[in-house]
C-alpha positions in Angstrom: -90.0 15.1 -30.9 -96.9 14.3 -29.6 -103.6 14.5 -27.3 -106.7 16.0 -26.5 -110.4 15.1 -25.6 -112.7 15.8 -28.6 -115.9 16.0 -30.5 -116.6 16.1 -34.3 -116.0 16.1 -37.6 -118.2 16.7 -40.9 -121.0 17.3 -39.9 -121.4 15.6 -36.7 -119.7 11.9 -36.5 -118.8 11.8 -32.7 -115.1 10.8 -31.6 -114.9 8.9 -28.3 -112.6 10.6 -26.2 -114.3 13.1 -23.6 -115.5 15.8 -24.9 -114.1 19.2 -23.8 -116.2 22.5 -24.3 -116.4 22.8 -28.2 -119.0 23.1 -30.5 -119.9 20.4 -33.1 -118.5 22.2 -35.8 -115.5 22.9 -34.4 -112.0 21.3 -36.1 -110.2 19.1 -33.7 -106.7 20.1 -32.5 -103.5 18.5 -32.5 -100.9 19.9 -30.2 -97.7 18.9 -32.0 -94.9 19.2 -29.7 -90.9 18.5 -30.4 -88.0 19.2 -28.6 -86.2 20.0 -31.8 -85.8 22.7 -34.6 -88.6 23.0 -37.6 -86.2 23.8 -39.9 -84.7 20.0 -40.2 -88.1 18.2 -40.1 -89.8 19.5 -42.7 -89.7 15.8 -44.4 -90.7 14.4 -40.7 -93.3 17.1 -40.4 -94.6 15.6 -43.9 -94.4 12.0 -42.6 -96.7 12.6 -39.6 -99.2 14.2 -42.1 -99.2 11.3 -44.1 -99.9 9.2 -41.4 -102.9 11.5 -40.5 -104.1 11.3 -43.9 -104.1 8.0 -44.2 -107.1 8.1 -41.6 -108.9 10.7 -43.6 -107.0 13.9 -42.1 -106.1 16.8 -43.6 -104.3 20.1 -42.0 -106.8 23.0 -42.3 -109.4 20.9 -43.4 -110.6 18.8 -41.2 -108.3 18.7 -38.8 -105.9 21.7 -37.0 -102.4 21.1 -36.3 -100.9 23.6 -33.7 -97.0 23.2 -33.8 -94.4 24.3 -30.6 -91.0 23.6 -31.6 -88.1 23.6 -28.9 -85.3 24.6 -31.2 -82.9 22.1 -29.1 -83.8 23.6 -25.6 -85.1 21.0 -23.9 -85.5 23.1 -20.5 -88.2 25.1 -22.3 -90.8 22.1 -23.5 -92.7 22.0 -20.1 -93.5 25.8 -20.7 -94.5 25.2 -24.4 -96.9 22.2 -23.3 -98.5 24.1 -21.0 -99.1 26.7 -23.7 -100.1 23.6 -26.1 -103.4 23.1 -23.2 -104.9 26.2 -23.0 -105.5 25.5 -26.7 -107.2 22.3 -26.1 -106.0 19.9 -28.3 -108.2 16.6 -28.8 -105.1 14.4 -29.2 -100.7 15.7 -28.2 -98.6 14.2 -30.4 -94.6 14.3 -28.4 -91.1 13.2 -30.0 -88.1 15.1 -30.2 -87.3 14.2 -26.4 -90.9 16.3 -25.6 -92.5 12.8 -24.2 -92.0 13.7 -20.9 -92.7 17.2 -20.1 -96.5 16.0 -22.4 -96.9 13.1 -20.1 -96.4 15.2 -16.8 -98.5 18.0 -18.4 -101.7 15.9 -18.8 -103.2 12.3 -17.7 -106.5 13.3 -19.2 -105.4 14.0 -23.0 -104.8 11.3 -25.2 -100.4 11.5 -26.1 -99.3 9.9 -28.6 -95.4 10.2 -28.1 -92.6 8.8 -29.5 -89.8 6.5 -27.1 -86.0 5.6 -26.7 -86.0 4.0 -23.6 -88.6 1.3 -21.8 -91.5 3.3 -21.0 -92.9 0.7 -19.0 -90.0 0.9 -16.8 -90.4 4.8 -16.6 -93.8 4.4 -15.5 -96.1 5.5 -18.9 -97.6 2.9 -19.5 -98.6 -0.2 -18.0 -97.3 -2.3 -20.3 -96.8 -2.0 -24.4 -99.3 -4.5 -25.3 -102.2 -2.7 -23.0 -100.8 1.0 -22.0 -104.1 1.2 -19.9 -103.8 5.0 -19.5 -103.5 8.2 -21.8 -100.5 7.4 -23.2 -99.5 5.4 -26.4 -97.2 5.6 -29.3 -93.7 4.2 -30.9 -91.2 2.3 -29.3 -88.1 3.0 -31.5 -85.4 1.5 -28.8 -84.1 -1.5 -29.4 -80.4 -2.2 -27.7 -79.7 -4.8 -31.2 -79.3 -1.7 -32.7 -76.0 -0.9 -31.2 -74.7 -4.5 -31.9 -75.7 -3.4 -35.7 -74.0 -0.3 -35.4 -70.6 -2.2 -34.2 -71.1 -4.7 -37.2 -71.2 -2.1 -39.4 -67.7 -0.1 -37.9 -66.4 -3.9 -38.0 -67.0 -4.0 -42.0 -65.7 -0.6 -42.6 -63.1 -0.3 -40.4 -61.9 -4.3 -40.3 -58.3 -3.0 -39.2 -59.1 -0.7 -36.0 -58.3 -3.2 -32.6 -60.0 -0.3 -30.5 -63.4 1.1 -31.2 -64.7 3.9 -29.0 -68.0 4.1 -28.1 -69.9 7.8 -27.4 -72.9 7.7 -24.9 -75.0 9.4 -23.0 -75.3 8.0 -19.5 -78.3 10.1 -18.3 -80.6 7.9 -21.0 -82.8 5.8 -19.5 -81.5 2.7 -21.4 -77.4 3.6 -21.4 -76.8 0.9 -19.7 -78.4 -1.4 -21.4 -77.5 -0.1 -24.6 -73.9 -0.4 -23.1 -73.8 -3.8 -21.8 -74.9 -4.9 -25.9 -72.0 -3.3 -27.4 -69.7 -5.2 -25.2 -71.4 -8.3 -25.5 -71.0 -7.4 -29.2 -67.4 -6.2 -29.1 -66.6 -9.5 -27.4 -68.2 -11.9 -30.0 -66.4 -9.8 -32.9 -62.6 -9.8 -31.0 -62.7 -6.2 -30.8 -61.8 -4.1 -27.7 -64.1 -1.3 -27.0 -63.5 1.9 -25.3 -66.5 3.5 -23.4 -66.4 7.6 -23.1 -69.8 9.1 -21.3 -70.9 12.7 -22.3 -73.8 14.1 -20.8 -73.6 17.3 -21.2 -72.2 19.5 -24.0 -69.6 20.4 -21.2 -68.2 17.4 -21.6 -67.7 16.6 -24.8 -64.3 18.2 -25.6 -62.8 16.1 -22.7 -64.7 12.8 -24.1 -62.9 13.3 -27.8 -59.4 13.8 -25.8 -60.1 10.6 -24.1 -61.2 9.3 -27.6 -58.2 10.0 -29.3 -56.0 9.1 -26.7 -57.1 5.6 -27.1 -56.3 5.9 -30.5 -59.6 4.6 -31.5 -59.7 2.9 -35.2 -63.6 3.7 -35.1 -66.4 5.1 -33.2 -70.3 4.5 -32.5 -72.2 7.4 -31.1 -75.1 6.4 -29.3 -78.7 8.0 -29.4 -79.6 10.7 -27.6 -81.7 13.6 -28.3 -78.0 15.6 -26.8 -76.2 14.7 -29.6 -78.4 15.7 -31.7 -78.9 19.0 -30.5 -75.2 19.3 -30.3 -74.7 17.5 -33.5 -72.2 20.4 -35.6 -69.7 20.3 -32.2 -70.1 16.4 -32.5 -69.8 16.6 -36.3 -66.6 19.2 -36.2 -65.0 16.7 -33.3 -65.6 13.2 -35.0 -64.0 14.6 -38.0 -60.9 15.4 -35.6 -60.4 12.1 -34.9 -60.1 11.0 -38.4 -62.0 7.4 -38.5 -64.7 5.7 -39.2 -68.5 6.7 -37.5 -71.5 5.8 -36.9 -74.0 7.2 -35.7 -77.9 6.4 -35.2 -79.6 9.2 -37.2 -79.5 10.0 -41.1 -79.5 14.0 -40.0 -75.8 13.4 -39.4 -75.1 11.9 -42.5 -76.6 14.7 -44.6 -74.6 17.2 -42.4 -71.2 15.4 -43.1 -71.0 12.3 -41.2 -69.8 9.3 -42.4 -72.9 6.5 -41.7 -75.6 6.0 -40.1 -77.9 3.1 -39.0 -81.1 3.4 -37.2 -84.8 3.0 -37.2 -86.3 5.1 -40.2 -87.5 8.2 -38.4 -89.9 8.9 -41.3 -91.8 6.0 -40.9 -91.4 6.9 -37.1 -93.4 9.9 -37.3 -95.9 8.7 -40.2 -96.9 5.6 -38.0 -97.4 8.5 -34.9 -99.6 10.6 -37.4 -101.8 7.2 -38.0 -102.3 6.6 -34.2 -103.1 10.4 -34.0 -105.9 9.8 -36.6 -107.5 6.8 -34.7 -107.7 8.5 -31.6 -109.8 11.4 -33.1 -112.2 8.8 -35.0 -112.8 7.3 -31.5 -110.1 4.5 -30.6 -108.3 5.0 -27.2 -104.8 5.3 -26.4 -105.3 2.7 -23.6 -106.1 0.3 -26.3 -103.6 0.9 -29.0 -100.0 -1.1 -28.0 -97.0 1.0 -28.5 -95.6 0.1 -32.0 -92.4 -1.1 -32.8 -90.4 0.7 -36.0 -91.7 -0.8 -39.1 -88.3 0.0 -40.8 -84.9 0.7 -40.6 -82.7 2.8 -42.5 -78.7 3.0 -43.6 -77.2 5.9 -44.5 -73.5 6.4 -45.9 -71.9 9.9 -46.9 -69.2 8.8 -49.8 -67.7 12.7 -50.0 -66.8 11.9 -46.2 -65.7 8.7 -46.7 -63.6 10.0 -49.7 -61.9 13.0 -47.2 -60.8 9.9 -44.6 -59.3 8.1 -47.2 -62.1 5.4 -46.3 -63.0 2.3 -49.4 -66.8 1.4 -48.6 -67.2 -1.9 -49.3 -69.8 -2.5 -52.0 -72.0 -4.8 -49.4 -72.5 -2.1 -47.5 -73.1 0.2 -50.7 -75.8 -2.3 -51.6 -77.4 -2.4 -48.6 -77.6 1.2 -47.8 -80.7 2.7 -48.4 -78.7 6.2 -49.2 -75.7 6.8 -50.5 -74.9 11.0 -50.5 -72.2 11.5 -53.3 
């Protein structure tokens, strides 16, 4: 799944950004925009409003959130930012893969936005210390992630000699992301298969490879695809009856086996603080993208109980949340 020009609050303290054509008691708008479904981030929805809060914000209050969910079709976010301006938000907040149809829609409405990739490379900002335009947010990539991720399979899974590895190649940062799992494979002895799937077309024939390599474990990458598609990735991971890993906790609660990955809570709460400070006057030019403050494991024993899988009790005492 996140910016408009703005006036007042309470009685008349004046926020920085340009003003657009509202009166001073008017409630600044947030145009909340996500690529994803409502319905599974209602504790993300609460994170961002904590992070609002904790710059004196409250929905209905003080401050009006206008919400435009995508329900998983990306293709349809440019029409529901568009719809997002002609309410004229003082500040956008974009995640859920909605970053870039906000950024195209607007270079005059402060974004806050959430990232996967190098948005420096993709032209958003001019760099993360000093994003110098309209744009600012979280950073939540980080290619040591997947080196994690393989550490992790290697613990569970010590016995598989072939680990697959599930990825999107139409993210900015596959490569990259690809190019640290082997360097990681390679330090831990382990040989590492490499299946691309970028489109839910695909994924069938990326499984059959899969199991035709007769993987001993697998790490699915991040992609805002697999998450939309995450029951067929769900039903065909459990096919090939081995350990996974995967980035997000939202596949752990729906029946996957582990998960490892920035906490997407704290994602969203540290978006909903940067929100706040743009409507009490700071700039999105001057706020640095963040980095995740936190990171989360998840494991799902009733899965690993059906695969015949023994957790080790490091990881058990590492995880952060165990689903019995």
């Amino acid at each position: 799944m996140k910016r408009r020009a703005f006036i007042t609050l309470l009685g008349g303290a004046t926020i920085g950004w340009p003003l657009t054509a509202q009166t001073q008691s008017a409630m600044p708008v947030i145009g909340f925009l996500n690529g994803q479904t409502a319905a599974g981030f209602t504790y993300l929805v609460a994170a961002f409003q904590h992070g609002l809060n904790e710059q004196g914000f409250v929905d209905g209050q003080n401050v009006k959130i206008e919400y435009q969910w995508a329900n998983g079709h990306l293709d349809q976010v440019p029409g529901l930012a568009a719809d997002l301006l002609r309410r004229q938000p003082a500040v956008i907040v974009a995640a859920g893969g909605a970053n870039v149809a906000a950024i195209a829609a607007t270079k005059t409405i402060p974004i806050v936005a959430t990232f996967g990739g190098d948005p420096v490379k993709q032209g958003f900002v001019a760099s993360l210390n000093h994003p110098g335009g309209n744009v600012t947010g979280v950073n939540a990539f980080s290619s040591d992630l997947e080196a994690k991720r393989l550490e992790l399979i290697h613990e569970i899974a010590p016995q598989g000699s072939v680990i697959g590895y599930l990825f999107d190649p139409n993210i900015d940062m596959a490569e990259l992301e690809r190019h640290a799992l082997e360097a990681a494979a390679r330090t831990e002895g382990r040989e590492v298969r490499i299946v691309p799937a970028s489109a839910d077309t695909e994924l069938e024939t990326a499984f059959a490879t899969l199991a035709e390599a007769h993987v001993g474990g697998l790490v699915v990458s991040s992609t805002p695809l697999f998450i939309n598609l995450r029951d067929r990735v769900l039903k065909l991971t459990a096919g090939l009856k081995v350990a996974v890993i995967y980035d997000s906790r939202q596949f752990v609660v729906a029946g996957g086996l582990m998960s490892y990955g920035a906490s997407v809570p704290e994602v969203y709460r540290q978006i909903g603080n940067y929100a706040g400070r743009i409507l009490k006057g700071e700039k999105p030019a001057d706020l640095p993208l963040l980095q995740p403050a936190k990171f989360d494991m998840s494991i799902n024993l009733r899965t690993a109980k059906a695969l015949g899988i023994d957790v080790p009790t490091s990881i058990l005492l590492r995880a952060d949340e165990v689903i019995e």
